[in-house]
N, C-alpha and C positions, 0 to 999 in steps of 0.2 A: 862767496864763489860767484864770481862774474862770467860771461863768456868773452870768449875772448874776439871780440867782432872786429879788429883788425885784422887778422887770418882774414874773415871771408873779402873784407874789402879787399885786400892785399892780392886777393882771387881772382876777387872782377876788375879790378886793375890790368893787373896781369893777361888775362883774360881776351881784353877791349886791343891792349896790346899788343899781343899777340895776333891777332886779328888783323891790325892793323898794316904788323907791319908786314904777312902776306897779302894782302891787298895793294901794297906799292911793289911789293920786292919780287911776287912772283907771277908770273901772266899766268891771265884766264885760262882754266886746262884743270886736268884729271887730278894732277897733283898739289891745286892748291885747293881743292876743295876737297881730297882728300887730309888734307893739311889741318882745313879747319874744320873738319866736320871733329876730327882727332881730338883738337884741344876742346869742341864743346863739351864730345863725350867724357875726356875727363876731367875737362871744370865740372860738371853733373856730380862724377864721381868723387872729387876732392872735397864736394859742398855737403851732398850727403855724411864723407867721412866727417867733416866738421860740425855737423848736426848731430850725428852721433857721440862723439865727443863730448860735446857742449850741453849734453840731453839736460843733464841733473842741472845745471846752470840756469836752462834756459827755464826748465819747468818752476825750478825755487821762484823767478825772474814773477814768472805769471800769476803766484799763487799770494803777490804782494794786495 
């Protein structure tokens, strides 16, 4: 049992991406920093699910 660590990269990919591409596409204002405050809170929350997930994995991983 592995974890599955392209999920999270897949995440912060995603993520940076995201990020990104309201930094070009949308002018400074309420709505892009609502934009991205959005996606950090649930990258947080997609990572956490992925941690939980991954718990038995990650623990076997540690106790080599």
């Amino acid at each position: 049992m592995k974890p599955t660590w392209w999920q999270l990269y897949g995440l912060g990919v995603l993520v940076v991406a995201l990020i990104g591409i309201f930094e070009t596409k949308i002018s400074v204002g309420p709505l892009r920093t609502i934009l991205e405050s959005a996606v950090v809170v649930l990258s947080v929350g997609l990572m956490l699910a992925w941690r939980r997930h991954n718990r038995t994995a990650l623990e076997l991983r540690g106790r080599r």
